[in-house]
C-alpha positions as CSV (number, residue, x, y, z in Angstrom):
1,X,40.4,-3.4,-11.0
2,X,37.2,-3.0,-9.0
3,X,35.2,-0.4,-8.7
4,X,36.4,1.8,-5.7
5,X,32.9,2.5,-4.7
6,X,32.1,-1.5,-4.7
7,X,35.3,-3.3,-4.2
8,X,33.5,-6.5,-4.8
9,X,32.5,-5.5,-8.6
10,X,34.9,-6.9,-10.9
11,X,35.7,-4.7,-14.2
12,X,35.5,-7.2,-17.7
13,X,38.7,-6.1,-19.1
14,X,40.4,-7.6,-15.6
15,X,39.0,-10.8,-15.2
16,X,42.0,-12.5,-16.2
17,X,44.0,-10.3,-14.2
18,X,42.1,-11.5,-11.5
19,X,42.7,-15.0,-11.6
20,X,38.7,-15.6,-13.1
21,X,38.9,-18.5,-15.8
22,X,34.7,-18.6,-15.9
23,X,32.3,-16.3,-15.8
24,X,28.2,-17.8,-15.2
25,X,25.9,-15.5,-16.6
26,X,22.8,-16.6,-14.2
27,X,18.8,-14.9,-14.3
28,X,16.1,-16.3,-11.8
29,X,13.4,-18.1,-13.1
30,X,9.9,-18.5,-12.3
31,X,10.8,-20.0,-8.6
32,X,13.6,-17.5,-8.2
33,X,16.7,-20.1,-8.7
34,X,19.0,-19.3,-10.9
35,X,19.9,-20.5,-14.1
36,X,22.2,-19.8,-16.9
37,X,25.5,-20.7,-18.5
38,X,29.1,-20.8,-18.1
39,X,31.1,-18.7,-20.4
40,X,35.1,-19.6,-21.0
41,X,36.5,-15.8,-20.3
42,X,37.6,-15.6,-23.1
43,X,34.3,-15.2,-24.8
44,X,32.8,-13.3,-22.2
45,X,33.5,-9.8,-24.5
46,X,30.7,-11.4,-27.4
47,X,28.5,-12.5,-24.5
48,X,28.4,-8.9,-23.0
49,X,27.7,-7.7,-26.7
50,X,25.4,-10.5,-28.1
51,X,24.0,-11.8,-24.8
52,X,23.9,-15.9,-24.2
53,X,20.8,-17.6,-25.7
54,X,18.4,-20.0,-23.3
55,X,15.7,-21.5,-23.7
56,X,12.5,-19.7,-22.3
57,X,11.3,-23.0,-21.2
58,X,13.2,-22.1,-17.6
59,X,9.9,-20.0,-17.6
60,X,7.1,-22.3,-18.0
61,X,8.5,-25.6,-16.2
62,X,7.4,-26.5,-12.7
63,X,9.6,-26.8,-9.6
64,X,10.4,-30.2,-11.0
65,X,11.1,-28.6,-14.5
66,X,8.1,-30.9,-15.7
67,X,7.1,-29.4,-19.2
68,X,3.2,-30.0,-18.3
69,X,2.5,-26.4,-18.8
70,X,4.1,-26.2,-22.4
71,X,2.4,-29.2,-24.0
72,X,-0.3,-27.7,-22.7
73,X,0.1,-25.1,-24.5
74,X,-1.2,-22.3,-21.5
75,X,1.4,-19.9,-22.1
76,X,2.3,-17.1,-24.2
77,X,6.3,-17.5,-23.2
78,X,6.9,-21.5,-24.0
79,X,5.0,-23.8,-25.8
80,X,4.6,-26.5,-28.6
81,X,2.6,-23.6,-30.6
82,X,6.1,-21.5,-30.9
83,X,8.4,-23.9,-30.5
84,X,9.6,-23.3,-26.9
85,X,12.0,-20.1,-28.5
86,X,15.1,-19.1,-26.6
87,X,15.6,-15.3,-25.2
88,X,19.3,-13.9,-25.0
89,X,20.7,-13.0,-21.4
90,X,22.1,-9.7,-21.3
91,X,24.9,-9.7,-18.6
92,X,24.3,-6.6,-16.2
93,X,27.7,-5.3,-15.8
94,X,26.8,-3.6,-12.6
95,X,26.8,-6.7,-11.2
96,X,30.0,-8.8,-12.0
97,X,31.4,-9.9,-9.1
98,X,33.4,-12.7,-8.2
99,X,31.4,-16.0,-6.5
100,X,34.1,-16.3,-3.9
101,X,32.9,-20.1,-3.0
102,X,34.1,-21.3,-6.4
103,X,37.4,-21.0,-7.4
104,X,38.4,-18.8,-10.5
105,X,34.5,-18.4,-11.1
106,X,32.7,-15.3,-11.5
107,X,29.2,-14.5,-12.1
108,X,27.2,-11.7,-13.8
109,X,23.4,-11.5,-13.4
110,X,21.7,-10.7,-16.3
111,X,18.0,-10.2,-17.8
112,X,16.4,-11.6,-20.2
113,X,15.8,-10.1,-23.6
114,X,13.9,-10.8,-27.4
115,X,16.4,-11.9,-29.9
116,X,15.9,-9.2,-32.7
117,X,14.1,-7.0,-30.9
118,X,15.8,-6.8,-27.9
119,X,12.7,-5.9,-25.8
120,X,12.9,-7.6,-22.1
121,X,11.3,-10.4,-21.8
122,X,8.0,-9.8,-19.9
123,X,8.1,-13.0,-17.9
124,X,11.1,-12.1,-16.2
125,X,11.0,-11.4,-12.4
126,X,14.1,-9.7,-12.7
127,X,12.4,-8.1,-15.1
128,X,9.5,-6.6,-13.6
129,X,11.7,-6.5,-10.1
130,X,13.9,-3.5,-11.8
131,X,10.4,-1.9,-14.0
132,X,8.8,-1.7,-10.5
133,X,11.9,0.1,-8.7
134,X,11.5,2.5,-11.9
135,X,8.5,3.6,-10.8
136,X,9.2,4.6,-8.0
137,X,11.8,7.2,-9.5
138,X,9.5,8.4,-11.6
139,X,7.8,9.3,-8.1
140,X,11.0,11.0,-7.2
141,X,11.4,8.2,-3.9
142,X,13.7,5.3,-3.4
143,X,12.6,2.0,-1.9
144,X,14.8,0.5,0.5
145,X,14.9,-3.5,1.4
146,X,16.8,-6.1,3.5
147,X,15.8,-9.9,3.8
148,X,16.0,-11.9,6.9
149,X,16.4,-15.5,5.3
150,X,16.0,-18.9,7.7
151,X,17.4,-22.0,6.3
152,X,17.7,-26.1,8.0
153,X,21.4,-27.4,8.0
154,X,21.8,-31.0,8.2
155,X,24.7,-33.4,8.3
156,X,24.0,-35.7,5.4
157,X,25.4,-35.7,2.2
158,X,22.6,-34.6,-0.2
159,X,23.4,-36.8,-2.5
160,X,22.8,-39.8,-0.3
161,X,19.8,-37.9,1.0
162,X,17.8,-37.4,-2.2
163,X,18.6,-41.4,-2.7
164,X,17.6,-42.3,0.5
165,X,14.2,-40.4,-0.1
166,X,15.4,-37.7,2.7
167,X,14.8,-40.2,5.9
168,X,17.2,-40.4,8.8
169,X,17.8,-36.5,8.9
170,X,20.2,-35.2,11.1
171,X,20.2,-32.3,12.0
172,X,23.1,-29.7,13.0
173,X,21.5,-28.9,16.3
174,X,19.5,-31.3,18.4
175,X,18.1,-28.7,20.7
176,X,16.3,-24.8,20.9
177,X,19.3,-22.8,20.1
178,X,17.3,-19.4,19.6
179,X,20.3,-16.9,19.7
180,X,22.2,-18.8,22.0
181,X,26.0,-19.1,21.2
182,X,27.6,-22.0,21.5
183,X,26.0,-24.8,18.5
184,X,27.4,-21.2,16.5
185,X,30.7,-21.9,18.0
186,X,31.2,-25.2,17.5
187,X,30.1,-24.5,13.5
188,X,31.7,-21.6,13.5
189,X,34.5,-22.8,11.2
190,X,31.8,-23.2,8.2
191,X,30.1,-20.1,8.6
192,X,33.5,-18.5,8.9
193,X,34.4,-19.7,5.5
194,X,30.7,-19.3,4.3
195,X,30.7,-15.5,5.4
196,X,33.9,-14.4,4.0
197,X,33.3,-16.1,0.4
198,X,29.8,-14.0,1.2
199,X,31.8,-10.7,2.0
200,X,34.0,-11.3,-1.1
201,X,31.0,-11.5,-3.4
202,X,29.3,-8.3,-2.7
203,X,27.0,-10.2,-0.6
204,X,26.7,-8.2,2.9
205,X,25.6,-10.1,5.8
206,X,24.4,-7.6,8.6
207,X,24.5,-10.7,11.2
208,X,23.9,-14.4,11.7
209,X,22.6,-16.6,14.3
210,X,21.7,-20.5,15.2
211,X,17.4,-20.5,15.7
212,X,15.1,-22.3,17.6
213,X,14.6,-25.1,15.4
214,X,16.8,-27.8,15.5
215,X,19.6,-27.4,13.1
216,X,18.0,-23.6,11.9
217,X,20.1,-20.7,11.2
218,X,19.4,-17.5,9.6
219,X,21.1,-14.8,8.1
220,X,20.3,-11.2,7.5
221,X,21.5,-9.0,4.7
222,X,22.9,-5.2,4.5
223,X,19.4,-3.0,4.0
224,X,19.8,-1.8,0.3
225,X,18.2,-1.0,-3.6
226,X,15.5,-4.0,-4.3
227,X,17.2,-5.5,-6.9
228,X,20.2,-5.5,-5.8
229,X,18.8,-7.1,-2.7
230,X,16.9,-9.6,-4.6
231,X,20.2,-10.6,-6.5
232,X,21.9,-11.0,-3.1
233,X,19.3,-13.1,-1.9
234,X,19.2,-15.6,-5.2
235,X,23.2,-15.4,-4.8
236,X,23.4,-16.4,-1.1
237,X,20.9,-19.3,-1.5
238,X,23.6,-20.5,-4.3
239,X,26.6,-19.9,-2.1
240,X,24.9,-21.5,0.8
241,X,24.1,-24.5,-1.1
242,X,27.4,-25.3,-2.7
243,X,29.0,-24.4,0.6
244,X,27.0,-26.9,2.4
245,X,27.8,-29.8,0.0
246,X,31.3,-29.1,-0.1
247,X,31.4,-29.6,3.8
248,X,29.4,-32.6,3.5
249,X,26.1,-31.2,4.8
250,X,22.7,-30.6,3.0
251,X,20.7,-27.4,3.2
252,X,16.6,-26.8,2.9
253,X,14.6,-23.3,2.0
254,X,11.3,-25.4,2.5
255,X,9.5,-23.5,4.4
256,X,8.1,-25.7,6.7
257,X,10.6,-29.1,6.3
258,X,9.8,-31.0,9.7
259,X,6.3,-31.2,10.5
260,X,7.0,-30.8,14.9
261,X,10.0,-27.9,14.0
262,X,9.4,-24.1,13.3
263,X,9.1,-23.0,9.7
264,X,11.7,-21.0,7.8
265,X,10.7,-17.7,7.3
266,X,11.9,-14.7,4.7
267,X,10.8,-11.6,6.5
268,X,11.6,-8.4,4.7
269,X,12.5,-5.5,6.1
270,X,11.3,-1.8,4.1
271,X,11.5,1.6,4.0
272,X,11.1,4.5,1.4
273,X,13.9,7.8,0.8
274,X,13.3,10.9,-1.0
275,X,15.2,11.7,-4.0
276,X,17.3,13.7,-1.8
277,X,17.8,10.7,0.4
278,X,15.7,12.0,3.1
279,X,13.5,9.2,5.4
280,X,9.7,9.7,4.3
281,X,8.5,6.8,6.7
282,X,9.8,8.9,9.4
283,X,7.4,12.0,11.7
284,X,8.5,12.6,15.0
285,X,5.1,14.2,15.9
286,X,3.4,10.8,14.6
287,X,2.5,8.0,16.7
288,X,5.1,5.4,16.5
289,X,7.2,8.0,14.5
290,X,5.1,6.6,11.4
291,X,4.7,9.8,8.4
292,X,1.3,9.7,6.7
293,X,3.3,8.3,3.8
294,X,4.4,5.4,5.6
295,X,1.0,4.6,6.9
296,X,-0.5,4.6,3.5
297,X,2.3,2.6,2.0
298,X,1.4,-0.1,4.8
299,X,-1.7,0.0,4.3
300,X,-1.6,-1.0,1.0
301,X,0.9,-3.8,1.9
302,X,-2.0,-5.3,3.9
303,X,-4.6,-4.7,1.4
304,X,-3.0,-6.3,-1.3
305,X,-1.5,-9.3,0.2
306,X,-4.3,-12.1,-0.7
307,X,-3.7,-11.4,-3.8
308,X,-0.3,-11.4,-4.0
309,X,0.0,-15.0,-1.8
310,X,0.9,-17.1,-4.7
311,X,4.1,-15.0,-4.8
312,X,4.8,-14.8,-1.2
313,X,3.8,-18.3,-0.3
314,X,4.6,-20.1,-3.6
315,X,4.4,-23.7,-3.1
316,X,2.5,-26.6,-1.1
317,X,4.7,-26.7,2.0
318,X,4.1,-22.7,2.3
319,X,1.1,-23.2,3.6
320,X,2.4,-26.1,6.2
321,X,3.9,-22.9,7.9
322,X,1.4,-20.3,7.7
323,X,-1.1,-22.9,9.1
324,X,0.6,-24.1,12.5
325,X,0.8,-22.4,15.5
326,X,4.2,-21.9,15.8
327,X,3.8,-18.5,14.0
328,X,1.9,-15.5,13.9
329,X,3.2,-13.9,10.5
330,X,-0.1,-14.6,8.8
331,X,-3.0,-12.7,8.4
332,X,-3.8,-8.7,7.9
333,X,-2.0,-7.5,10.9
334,X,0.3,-4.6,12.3
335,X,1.9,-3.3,15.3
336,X,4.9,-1.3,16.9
337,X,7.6,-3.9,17.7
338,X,4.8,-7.0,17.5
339,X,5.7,-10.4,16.6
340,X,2.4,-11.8,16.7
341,X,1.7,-9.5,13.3
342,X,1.9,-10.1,9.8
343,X,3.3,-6.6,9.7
344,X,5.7,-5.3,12.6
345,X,6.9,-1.7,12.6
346,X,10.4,-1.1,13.9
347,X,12.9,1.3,14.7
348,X,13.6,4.9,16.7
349,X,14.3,7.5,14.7
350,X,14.8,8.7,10.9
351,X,17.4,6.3,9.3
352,X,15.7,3.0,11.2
353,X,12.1,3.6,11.1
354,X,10.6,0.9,9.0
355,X,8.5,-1.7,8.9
356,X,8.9,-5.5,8.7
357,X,6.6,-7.7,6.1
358,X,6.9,-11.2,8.2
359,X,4.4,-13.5,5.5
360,X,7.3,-14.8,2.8
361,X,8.5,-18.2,3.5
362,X,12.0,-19.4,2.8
363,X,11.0,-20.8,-0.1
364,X,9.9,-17.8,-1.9
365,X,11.1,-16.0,-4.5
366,X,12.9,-12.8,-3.7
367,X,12.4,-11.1,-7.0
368,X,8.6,-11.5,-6.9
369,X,8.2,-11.0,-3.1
370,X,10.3,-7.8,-3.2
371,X,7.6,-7.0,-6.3
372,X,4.6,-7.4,-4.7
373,X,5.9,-5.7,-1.6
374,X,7.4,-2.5,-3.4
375,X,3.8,-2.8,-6.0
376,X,1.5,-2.5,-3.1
377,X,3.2,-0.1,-0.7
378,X,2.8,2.3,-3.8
379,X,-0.2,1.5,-4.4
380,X,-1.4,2.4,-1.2
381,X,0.3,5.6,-1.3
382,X,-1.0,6.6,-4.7
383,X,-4.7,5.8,-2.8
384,X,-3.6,7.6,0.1
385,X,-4.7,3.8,1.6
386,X,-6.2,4.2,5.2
387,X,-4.3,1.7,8.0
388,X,-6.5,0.3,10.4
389,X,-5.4,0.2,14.4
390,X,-2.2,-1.5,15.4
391,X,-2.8,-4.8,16.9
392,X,-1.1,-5.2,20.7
393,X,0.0,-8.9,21.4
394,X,-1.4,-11.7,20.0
395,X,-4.2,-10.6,17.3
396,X,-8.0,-12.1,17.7
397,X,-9.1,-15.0,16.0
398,X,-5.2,-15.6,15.0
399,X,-5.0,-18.0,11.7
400,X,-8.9,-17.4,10.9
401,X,-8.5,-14.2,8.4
402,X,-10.8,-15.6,5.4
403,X,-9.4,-12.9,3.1
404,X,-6.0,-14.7,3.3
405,X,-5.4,-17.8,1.0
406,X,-4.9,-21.0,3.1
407,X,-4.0,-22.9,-0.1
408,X,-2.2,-22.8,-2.7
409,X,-4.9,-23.4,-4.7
410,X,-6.7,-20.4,-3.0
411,X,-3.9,-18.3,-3.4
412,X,-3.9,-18.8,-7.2
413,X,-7.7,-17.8,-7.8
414,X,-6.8,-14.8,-5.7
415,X,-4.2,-14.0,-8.4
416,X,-6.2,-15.1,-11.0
417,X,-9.2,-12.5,-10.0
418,X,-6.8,-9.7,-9.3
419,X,-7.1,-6.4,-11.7
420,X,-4.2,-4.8,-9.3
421,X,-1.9,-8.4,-10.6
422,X,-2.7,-7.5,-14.4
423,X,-2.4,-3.8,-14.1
424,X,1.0,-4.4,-12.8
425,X,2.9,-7.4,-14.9
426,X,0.0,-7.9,-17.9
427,X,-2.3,-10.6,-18.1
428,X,0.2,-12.9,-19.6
429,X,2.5,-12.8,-16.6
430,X,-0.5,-13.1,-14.4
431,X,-1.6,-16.6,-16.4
432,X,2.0,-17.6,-16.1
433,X,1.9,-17.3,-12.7
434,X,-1.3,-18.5,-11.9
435,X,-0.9,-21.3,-14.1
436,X,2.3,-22.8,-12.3
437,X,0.5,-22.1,-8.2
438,X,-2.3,-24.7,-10.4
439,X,0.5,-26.9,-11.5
440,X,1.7,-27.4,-8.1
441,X,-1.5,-28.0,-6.6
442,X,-2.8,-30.8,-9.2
443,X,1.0,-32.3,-8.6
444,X,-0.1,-32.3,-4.8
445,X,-3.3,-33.5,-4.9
446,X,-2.2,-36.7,-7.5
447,X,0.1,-37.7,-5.2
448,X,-0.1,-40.4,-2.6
449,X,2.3,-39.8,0.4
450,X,3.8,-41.6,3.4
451,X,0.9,-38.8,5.8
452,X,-1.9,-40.5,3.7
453,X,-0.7,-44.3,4.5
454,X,-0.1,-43.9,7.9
455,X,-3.3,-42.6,8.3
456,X,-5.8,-44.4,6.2
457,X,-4.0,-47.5,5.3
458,X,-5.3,-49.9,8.4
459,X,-7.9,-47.5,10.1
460,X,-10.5,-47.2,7.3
């Protein structure tokens, strides 16, 4: 049956045992939403030997899936010069579980692979998610994570929303409901339901609360291995989604969905073990409890993170949220237990001390952002990168750091100019990334919206 170490995992040979007639073989593309294909159980024994063959356009579309990029021909992956060639997913059997929320469905995550060759497919950020915990083997340590992710629950049936051009929104909470219990209570009977198909997936949720926007929740995940975080985190969005539409309601990762209500954030919470398992972010005789290592590590979080932007704010609205007042999680900023920081060390002792990277929207994607997060913590330990002072209450000149992309578009020259990107995923991953932050931003700026006609139409 399962595995008695993870009683979620599911063991192939007892899926039918277990009532599974499906099994979805899923990978994250280049936003982070998975994709994939159902397999009749019966078959899944040739899929986990052969792998399931997809097209590597899931790569090189936009958030829309528009194919601008490959009749462009811009990238290495998909295009009209190769004939937009599929790649076989090979399941990862240390990750079949069952996807609770569905009945008789399981799902397996997988990565992407060369038919014939069977080398991974560079483009993947599952990919370059599990080369970059690798690394940090090879340097004898083990990076921890755990996400934090905000979401907007409304009560409107998305398909009627998406038809009605997403007017007349109603939200599940009509008031400031910041950790306050009752709006919790009353939906209590769909988070119920909502956690324990979570809890029966492998999916641990360390808590959950109502926020201060109206209808905002969030949900924070066991602390655990990167990837296996980052597979969490693509999974819940999935469970929450089909969740919600089975109840009736619609669900938004935007990061900044109503322009007077507080964005949705992803804040990710790290820390680093030895091989032995021992904390190395934690010195008693260190101010804040903070080793040398951890210093340097955060360091480098800081240092890197213009040029990481287009991954941790990946889309127009991210930039709605990092540019209003309502938050301080922008910026090159740090500080023992700080909110008004981009970077907020917590914790009291060895197993907690940590620190919390508060930039990520909702919207991002968790393979990339855990990436850029584990990338440039070791790079700034490899540098032995110096960290500046911590920052007490709200920094100076908050929202004004010029070294931080306030753009999309700025985020993707960043990207574009940045040796430490290309050293670390190649220059064709670089242009593929790059290349779809453009996309977006040309898609923006063609586009005439309700903003521009109630402000120009009769006053100019």
């Amino acid at each position: 049956m399962a595995d008695p170490m993870n009683d979620y995992l599911l063991h192939p040979d007892s899926l039918v045992e277990e009532g599974i007639h499906t099994v979805i073989v899923a990978t994250p593309d280049s936003q982070g939403r998975l994709i994939g294909r159902r397999i009749p159980v019966k078959r899944f024994p040739t899929i986990i030997e052969n792998g399931v063959e997809v097209c590597t356009c899931a790569w090189a579309w936009g958030v829309d899936q528009s194919f601008d990029l490959i009749s462009a021909n811009k990238l290495r992956v998909c295009s009209l010069h190769n004939g937009a060639p599929d790649v076989a997913l090979m399941p990862d059997l240390s990750t079949l579980r069952r996807a609770a929320w569905l009945d008789g469905i399981a799902i397996c995550l997988a990565d992407p692979v060369w038919p014939g060759t069977g080398e991974p497919m560079e483009e993947s950020p599952r990919v370059q998610l599990r080369r970059e915990t690798e690394r940090y083997r090879e340097l004898g340590l083990q990076p921890k994570a755990g996400t934090e992710l905000e979401f907007y629950l409304f009560r409107n049936d998305p398909y009627e929303l998406r038809l009605g051009g997403f007017t007349d929104l109603r939200p599940t909470t009509l008031t400031p409901n910041d950790f306050l219990l009752s709006e919790g209570n009353y939906y209590e009977p769909f988070f119920r339901k909502l956690r324990e198909d979570l809890e029966r997936s492998g999916i641990e949720i360390e808590a959950a609360q109502s926020e201060w926007g109206t209808g905002q929740w969030e949900m924070t995940f066991e602390y655990g291995d990167p990837l296996e975080m980052a597979d969490r985190h693509a999974l819940y969005k999935m469970a929450v989604r089909d969740s919600a539409r089975a109840a009736g309601y619609s669900v938004t990762f935007m990061a900044k969905p109503i322009t007077e209500q507080a964005g949705s954030s992803c804040h990710v919470h790290f820390s680093v073990l030895g091989a032995d398992g021992s904390p190395v972010f934690y010195d008693p005789q260190a101010e804040f409890g903070m080793s040398e290592l951890m210093r340097h590590a955060l360091a480098g979080v800081i240092e890197r993170s213009p040029e990481l932007m287009a991954w941790y704010a990946p889309t127009i609205n991210s930039y709605r949220r990092t540019a209003t007042d309502d938050t301080f999680d922008f910026g090159r900023s740090w500080g023992r237990e700080n909110r008004y920081v981009s970077n907020r060390v917590v914790g009291h002792g060895p197993s907690t001390t940590r620190f919390e990277f508060r930039v990520p929207g909702a919207d991002t994607n968790p393979y990339l952002t855990l990436l850029g997060l584990l990338a440039s913590a070791r790079d700034g330990m490899e540098r032995r990168a110096q960290l500046g002072a911590a920052t007490s209450g709200v920094p100076e000149n908050v929202g004004q750091d010029s070294k931080m992309p306030f753009t999309l578009k700025e985020a993707a020259q960043a990207m574009e100019a940045s040796s430490f990107v290309r050293d670390l995923v190649g220059e064709e991953c670089r242009t593929l990334f790059t290349a779809l932050a453009e996309l977006e931003w040309r898609a923006a700026q063609a586009a005439v919206t309700d903003w521009d006609r109630d402000r120009y139409f009769d006053r100019i």
